[in-house]
N, C-alpha and C positions, 0 to 999 in steps of 0.2 A: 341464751343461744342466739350468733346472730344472726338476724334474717335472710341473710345472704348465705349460708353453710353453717359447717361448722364451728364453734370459736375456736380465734387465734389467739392465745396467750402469748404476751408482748411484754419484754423489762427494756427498760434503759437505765445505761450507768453513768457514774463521770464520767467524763474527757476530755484530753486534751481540748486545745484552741479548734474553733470552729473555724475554717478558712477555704475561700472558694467564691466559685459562681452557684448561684442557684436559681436553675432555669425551673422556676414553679409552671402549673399545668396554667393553662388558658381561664379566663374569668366563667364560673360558673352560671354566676345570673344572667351574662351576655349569652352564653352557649344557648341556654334555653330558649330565650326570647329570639335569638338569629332560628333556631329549627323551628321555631313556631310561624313566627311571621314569614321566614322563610315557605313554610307549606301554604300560606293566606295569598300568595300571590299565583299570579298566572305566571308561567315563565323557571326560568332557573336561576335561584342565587346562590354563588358559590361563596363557604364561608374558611377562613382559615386560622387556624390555630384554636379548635375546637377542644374544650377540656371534652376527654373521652373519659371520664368517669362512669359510675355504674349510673347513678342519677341522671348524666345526661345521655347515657345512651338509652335508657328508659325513655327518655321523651324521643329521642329518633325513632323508636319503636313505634311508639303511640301516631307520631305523624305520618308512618307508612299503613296503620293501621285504620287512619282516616284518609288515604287514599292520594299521598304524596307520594312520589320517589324521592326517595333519600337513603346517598350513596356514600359511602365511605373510602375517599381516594387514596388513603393513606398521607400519614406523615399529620394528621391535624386538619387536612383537608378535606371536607365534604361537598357535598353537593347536593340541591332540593330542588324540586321541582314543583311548583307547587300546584292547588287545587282552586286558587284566588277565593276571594273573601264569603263568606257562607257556602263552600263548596265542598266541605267534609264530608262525606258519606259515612256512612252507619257500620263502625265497628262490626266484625260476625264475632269476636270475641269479648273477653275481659280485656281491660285497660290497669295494666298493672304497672304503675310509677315506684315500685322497692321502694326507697325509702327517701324520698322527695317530695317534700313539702311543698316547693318552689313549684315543681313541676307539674305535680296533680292540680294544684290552685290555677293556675296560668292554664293548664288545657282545658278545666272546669269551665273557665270564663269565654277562650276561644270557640269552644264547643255547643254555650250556652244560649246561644243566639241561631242558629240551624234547627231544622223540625228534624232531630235526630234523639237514639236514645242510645245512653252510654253510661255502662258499667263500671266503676274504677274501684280496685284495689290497692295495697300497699303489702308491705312485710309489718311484722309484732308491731314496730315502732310506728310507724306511720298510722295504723289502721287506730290509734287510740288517742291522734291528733283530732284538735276542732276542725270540723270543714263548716260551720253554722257561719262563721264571720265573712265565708267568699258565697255559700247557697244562699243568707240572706239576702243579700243584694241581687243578684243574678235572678230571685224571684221575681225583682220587680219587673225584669225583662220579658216576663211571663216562663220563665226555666221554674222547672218541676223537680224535688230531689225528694229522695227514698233514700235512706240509711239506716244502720245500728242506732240506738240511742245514744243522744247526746250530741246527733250529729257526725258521726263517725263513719268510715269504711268500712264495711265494703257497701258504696252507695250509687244509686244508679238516678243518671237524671236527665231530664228531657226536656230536650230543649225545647225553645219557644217557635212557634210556628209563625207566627205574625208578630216579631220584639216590637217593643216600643222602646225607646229612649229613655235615661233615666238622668234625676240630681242627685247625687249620694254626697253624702260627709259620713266619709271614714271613720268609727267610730274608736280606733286604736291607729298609733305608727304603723305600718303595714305596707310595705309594697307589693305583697303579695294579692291581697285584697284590693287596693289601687291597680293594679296591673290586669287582676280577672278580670274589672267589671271596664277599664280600657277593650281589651280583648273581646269584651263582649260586644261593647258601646260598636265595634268594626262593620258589624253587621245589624244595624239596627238604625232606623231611619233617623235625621235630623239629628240634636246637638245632646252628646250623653256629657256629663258634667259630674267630675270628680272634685269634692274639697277635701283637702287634709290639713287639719290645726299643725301638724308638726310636716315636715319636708322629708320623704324618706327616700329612698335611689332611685332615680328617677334613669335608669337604661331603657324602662319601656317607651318613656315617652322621648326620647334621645332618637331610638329607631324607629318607632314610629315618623316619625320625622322625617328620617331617611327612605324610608318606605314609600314617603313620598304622600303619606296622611298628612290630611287637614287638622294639626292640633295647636295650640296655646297655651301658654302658661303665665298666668297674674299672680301678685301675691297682692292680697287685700284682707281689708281686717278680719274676713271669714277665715281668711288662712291661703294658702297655695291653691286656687282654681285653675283646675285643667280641662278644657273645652275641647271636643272631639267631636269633628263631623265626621258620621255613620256611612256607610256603603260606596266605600273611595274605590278609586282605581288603583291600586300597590302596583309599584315599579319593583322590578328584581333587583337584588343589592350586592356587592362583594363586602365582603364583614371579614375584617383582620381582627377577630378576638384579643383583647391585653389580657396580659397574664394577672391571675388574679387576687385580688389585694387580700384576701379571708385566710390564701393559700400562704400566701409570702408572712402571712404573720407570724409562722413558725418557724421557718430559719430564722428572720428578724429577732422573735422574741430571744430564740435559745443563744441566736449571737450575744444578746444583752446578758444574757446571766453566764454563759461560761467564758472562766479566763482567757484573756489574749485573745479572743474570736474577732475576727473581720469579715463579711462575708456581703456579696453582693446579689444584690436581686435585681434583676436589669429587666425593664419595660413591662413595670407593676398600675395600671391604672389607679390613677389617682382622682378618680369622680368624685366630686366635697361629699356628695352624699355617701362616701363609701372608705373616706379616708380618717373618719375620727380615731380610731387607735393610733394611726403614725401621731398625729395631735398630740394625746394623754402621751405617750412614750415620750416624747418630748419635753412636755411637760415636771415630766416625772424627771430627767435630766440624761437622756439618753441621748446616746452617741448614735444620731441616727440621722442620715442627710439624705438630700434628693441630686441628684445628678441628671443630668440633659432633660432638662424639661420639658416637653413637647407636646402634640396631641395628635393624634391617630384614630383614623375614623370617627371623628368627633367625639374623643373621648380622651382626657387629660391622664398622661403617663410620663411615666420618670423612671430614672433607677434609683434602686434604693441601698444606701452602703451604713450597713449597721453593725456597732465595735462594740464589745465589751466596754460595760460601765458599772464600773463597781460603786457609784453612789448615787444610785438609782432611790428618790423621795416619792415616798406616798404622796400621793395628793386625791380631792375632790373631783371626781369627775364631773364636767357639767352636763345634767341631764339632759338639758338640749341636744347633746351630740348622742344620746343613747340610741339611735334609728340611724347613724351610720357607722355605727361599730358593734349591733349588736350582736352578731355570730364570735366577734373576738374578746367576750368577756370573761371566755375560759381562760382563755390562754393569758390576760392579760390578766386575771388573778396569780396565775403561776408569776407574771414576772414581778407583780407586787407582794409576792412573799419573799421575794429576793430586796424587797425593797427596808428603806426603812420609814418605821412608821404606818399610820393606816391609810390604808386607800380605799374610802369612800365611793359606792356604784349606788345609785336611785336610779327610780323612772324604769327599772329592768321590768319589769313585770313579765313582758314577755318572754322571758329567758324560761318560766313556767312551763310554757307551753311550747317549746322548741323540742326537735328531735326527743328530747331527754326533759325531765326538769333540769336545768343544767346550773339553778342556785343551787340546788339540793346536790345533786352532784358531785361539783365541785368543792360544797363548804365541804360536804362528807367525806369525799379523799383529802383535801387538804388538810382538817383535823387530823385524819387517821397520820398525816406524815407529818404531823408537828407542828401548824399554823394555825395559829386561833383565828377562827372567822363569826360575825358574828351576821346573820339574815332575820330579812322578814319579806313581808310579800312582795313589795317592789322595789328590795333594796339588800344590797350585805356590803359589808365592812370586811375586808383582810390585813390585817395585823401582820406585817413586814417583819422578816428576823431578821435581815441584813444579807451583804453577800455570808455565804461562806457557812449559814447557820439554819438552814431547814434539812432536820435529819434524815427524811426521806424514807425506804424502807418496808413499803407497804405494796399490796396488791389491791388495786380502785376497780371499781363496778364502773365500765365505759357506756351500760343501757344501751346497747345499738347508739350509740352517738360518737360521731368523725370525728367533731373537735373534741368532746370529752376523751377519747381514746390520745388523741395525738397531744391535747394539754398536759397529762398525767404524767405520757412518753418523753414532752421538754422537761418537762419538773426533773424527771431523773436524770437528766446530762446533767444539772447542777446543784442537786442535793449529795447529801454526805453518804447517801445508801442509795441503793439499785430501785426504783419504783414501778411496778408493774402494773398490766393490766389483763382485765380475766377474757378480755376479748378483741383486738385489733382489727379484726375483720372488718367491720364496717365504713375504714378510713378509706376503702376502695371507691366508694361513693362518690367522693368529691378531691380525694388526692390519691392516687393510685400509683404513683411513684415516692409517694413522701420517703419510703425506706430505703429504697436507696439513692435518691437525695440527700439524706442527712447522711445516711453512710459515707456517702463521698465528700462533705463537709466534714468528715471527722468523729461524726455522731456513735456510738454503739448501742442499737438494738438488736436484738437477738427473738426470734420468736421459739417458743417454749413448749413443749410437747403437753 
């Protein structure tokens, strides 16, 4: 059942050629981090072309909840005012983030540094994720955390009343965990200091930046050090949102597998940390290009014009790019069963612990529709049938997960049978138009009683 209501049963069939514009919703990770820092400042930033998903209006909530205005102008446009930097006041309620992972970590950390005490829950899916990887850290700030076992929701934590300053090294890829203990480091005196071995999307510290924070970035042989001087003055900011590359990867993919498809995706950020799937599609020998290359609020965007390619090759992904493509390793199995040959994923591990297990997931609907896959803990293989040869034809358990739901949903525009899923609901999350988006690209889903 999903967390959000009741389930939506979802099929997709073949179709004709995919052809069109397709205006995907606003970057998710940017949304969150403009309402947040947006509330951290004194003053009002107005931000626009806000993904209005369930996920990010959750975090709008939560920032009125500690004591922001934040207004909704319509059309993508909001507005915040904010409470400046340690100036959240104390929730009277629950903090309830539905099903955002992004979300609850990132307010965890903002929060975690104020002498306040704050409750946060989630839906099914959420409440059975780790929160130990972002409360570790954040202890050292002197923040206090109460939860279920194992570290889980619904958990309440208290912040620090006198933070200190901390050095962390990351102990996984994570920007979510890099981003908390930023967020925390805000309000907390002298130099907080993040290293992470691997590079993972770096939009916090992009706006921070802009925000008009004291921060740095070295790369040395400890790995990527980010230095953040504590208790800045934040300047109010205008934030034009790009549209977001997690989002775009679904028309992208589905243009790649079904016949005759041409389809455009116009002013998709392209942050290196955030663009490894265009990379592998590439690779793989897709018909996939960048047009007008530019950058917009310091943030590297193009369009994206991606054709059907019928002899689309497996290949090794390189694990180093696994932390800027992680969310798109659903969907980009789907376009490796169209492929030929195998396409080799390491270094996943965290795909474990996302929304869904989304190895397990995946390998388990894609067997049931005909593609041998083969996994283990930080790694699976998908075994490509070619165009024209994944039978298709099954109903997939989507686990309250956006991308597992809307992965399954490509699979069937280009399989031999209709493939379904026993819950669509949850794509509202983070693409709340995808259906009819694809609809008007040619797509056929139907949702099912």
């Amino acid at each position: 059942m999903s967390g959000h209501g009741t389930p939506i049963p979802m099929s997709s069939a073949k179709c004709g050629p995919l052809t069109g514009t397709a205006n995907v919703p606003g970057d998710k990770s940017i949304s969150h981090r403009a309402l947040i820092l947006g509330a951290m400042v004194v003053g009002e930033t107005r931000i626009t072309g806000l993904l209005e998903g369930e996920d990010v209006l959750d975090t709008a909530r939560a920032m009125r909840a500690f004591g922001a205005e934040v207004v909704d102008l319509g059309g993508g446009a909001w507005s915040v005012h904010g409470v400046g930097v340690g100036g959240f006041a104390e929730p009277d309620g629950v903090i309830d983030c539905g099903n955002s992972g992004t979300g609850v970590r990132l307010i965890m950390g903002a929060m975690a540094t104020s002498p306040i005490a704050v409750t946060f829950t989630g839906d099914a899916s959420l409440n059975q994720r780790p929160m130990a990887r972002v409360t570790d850290p954040l202890a050292l700030f002197g923040a206090q955390a109460v939860g279920r076992a194992g570290g889980r929701l619904p958990m309440t934590i208290v912040g620090a009343a006198d933070p200190a300053p901390v050095r962390y090294t990351v102990p996984m890829p994570s920007a979510q965990v890099k981003s908390a203990v930023l967020l925390a480091g805000l309000n907390a005196p002298g130099q907080t200091v993040v290293i992470e071995r691997e590079a993972t999307r770096d939009h916090t510290e992009r706006m921070l930046a802009g925000f008009g924070a004291d921060i740095t970035t070295e790369d040395t042989d400890e790995g990527r050090v980010i230095t953040l001087t504590g208790q800045p003055e934040l300047t109010p900011q205008t934030i034009a949102v790009p549209r977001d590359p997690s989002s775009a990867a679904f028309p992208v993919c589905a243009a790649l597998i079904v016949p005759g498809s041409d389809v455009l995706v116009p002013n998709i950020g392209l942050n290196p940390t955030r663009a490894g799937l265009f990379t592998t599609l590439r690779e793989m020998g897709a018909d996939l290009s960048y047009e007008d290359e530019r950058t917009e609020g310091g943030e590297p965007v193009a369009d994206l014009r991606a054709r059907f390619s019928p002899d689309l090759k497996g290949v090794e992904v390189d694990p180093a790019r696994a932390a800027s493509m992680i969310d798109e390793y659903p969907v980009l199995s789907v376009v490796a069963a169209f492929a030929q040959g195998p396409t080799i994923m390491r270094g996943v591990a965290e795909l474990r612990v996302k929304e869904s297990d989304r190895i397990e997931a995946m390998a388990t609907g894609l067997r049931a529709n005909g593609v041998e896959v083969e996994d283990g803990n930080d790694w699976w293989i998908v075994h490509g049938r070619g165009h024209g040869a994944v039978p298709g034809g099954v109903i997939c358990a989507s686990h309250l997960d956006h991308r597992i739901a809307m992965s399954f949903l490509i699979l069937g525009m280009a399989a031999n049978a209709p493939v379904s899923v026993d819950d669509g609901g949850p794509i509202a999350t983070s693409f709340p138009i995808f259906e009819p988006l694809m609809a008007q690209l040619g797509a056929q889903i139907v949702r099912s009683a």
